[in-house]
N, C-alpha and C positions, 0 to 999 in steps of 0.2 A: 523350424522350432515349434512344437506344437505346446498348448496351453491343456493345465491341468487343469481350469476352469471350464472351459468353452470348447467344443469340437473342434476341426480343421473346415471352415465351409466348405459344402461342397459344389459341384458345376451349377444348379437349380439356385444354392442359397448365391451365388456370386453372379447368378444373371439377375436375382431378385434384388441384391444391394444395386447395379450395378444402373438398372431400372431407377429403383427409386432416386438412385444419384442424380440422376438426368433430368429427371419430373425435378427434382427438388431446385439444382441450377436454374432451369426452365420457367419457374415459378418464382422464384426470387428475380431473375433478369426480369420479368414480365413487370412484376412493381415495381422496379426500379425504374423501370422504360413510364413505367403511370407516374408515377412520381413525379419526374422530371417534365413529364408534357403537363400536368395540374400545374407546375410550378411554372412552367413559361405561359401556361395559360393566365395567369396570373402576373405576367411581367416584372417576375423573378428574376428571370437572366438579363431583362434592360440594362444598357451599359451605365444610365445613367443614375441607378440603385448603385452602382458598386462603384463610380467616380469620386464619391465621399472620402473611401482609401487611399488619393492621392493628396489627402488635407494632410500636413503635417502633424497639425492639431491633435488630429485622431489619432495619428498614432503615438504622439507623448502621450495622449489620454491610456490609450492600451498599454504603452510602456509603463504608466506608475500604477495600473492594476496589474500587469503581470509581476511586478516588484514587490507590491503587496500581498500578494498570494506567496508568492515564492520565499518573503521573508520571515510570514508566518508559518506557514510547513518549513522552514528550515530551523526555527526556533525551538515549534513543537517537537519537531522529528526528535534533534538533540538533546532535548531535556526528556521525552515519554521512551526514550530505548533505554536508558541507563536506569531511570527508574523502572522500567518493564521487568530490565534484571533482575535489579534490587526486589521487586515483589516476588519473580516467580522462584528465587531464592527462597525467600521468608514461606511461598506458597508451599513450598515441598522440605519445608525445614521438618526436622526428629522433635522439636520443640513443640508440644499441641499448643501452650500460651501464644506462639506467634504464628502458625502454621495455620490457625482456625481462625481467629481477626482478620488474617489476612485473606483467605476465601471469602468471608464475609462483604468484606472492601471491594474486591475485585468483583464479584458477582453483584450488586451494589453496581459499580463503576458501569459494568457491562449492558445493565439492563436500562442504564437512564440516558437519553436520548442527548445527540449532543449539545443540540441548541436549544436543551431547557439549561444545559452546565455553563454553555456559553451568557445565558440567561442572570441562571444565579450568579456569578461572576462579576456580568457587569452591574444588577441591582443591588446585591447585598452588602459588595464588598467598595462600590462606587470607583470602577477602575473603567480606564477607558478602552473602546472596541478591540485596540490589539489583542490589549492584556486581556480580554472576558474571550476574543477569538483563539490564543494561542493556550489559558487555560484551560476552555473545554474539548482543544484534541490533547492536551497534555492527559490528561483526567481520563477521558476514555481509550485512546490510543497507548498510554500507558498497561491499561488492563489486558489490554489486545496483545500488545507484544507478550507482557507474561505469561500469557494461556498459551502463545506460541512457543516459547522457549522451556515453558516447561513439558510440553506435549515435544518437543525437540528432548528433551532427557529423561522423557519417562520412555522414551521409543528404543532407549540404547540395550545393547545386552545387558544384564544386571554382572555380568563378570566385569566389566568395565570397572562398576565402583567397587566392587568387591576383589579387583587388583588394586587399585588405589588404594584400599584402607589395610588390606594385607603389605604391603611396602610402607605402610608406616604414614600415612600421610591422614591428616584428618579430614572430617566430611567436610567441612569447608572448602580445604584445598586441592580433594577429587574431584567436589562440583567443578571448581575453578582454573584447574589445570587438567581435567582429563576431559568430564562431561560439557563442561559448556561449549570448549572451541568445535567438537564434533556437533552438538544439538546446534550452534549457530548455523555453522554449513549444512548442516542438510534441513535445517529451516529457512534457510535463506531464499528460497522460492515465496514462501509465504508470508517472511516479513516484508520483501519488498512489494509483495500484493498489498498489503496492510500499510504499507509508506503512500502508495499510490490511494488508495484509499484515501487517508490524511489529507493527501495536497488536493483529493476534490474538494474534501468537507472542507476544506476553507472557502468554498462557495456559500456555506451556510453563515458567514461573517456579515453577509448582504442582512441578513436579521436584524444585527444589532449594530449597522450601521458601519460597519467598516468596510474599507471602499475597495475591496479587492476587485479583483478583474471581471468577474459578474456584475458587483456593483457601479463600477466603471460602464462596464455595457448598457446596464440600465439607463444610466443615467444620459450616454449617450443616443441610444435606442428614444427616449423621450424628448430629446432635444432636437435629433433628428426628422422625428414623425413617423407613423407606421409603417411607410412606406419604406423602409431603411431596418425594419425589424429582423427580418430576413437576413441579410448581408451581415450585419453587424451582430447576430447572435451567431452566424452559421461563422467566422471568423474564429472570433471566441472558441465557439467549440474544436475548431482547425489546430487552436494555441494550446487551449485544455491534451485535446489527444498527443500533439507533438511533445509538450512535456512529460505527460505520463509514459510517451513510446520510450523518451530519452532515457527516464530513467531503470525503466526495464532493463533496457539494453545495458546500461549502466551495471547494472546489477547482475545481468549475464555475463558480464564482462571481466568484473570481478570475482564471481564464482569460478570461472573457467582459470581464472591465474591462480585463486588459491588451490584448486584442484591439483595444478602442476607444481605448484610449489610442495603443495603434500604427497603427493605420488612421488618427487624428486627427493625429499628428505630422505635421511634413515636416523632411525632413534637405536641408539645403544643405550641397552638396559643391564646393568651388572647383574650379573648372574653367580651364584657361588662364589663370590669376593676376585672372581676373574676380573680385572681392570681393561676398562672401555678405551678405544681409540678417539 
């Protein structure tokens, strides 16, 4: 299949990728190889750095910061997706009174950083660390999703809406019965990039005090001594990456069912008052 963009390489360009492939492995394996000897030169890998892992202690201590992170992403998530809708609905509403506040809001939402919102949250409104954590990803995570799902329905053919409102249905309930369940799925790569997203930013809860599983390591990391710094964040990061893999996959998982589930439907449409099976 050859590309309307790009040539078909040929024998010279596929020796020259093929080269640089090898230099570029080559050179990654090389630091990776330094890496690992600075780090044992360092007495990194001592057994006796990483026997802290078999305290029970520590690990209830990891268990209520991964509980902690996981409850506040699962709070935010719930509440910044439905409202995401609900904006990028208003964002691309026919109505300028609401369709222009509401750009305003979300560009606003977008450019202000999360842990100053997490910030004003808990100073202004004197609520404590969840509630000031799980407001400022509702707050900016909100804005995120509606730029996505509206960039998911401005990508559709315009025959889409313009069969929906021809059948009789209002712009409300084309958006809601034709356009959005397509603009979900085929954004659904990038909302779950943007959920992933979410569940770091509650690393930024360490700000204002709220003990998620960074703040957790912290605290362990200082209790323990320097020498435990190492082990005890490179953990951490092991737990950060295995949830975010989980939930990916999660998410592929689901994409690929509703894929078959909608390739498997058929939609009868009445046609000239011919009656549907």
């Amino acid at each position: 299949m050859t590309s309307v963009l790009y040539d078909v390489p040929g024998p010279k360009a596929r020796r020259i990728s093929l080269i640089g492939s090898i230099i570029g492995v080559i050179v990654i394996g090389g630091l990776l190889v330094l890496a690992v000897m600075t780090l044992a030169q360092q007495g990194i890998f001592d057994p006796t750095r990483w026997a802290v892992f078999q305290i029970p202690d520590v690990w209830a201590l990891i268990g209520n910061g991964i509980l902690a992170t996981l409850s506040a992403a699962a709070v935010a998530a719930v509440i910044a997706f439905p409202l995401g809708l609900l904006l990028s609905l208003m964002r691309i509403s026919d109505i300028a009174w609401i369709r222009i506040p509401t750009r305003i809001v979300l560009e606003f939402l977008r450019g202000m950083p999360v842990v100053l919102m997490m910030f004003f949250v808990l100073l202004v409104f004197a609520t404590g660390s969840f509630v000031a954590v799980v407001a400022g990803l509702v707050l900016y995570n909100s804005a995120i999703f509606a730029e996505i799902i509206r960039a998911g329905i401005q990508s559709l053919p315009k025959g889409q809406r313009e069969a929906g409102l021809a059948i009789g249905l209002t712009s409300f309930a084309s958006r809601r019965s034709i356009e959005l369940p397509q603009a979900i799925r085929r954004m659904l790569p990038s909302l779950v990039a943007q959920l992933v997203v979410l569940l770091k930013d509650t690393s930024l809860g360490y700000i204002v005090s709220y003990e998620e599983l960074l703040r957790k390591v912290q605290i362990m990391a200082d209790f323990l001594g320097p020498a435990y710094l190492f082990p005890v964040f490179f953990v951490a990061a092991v737990i950060y990456i295995a949830i975010n893999f989980s939930v990916s996959r999660l998410a592929i998982w689901i994409e690929k069912r509703g894929s078959k589930k909608a390739a498997g439907g058929v939609m009868h449409v009445p046609v000239a008052g011919i009656p549907t099976k």
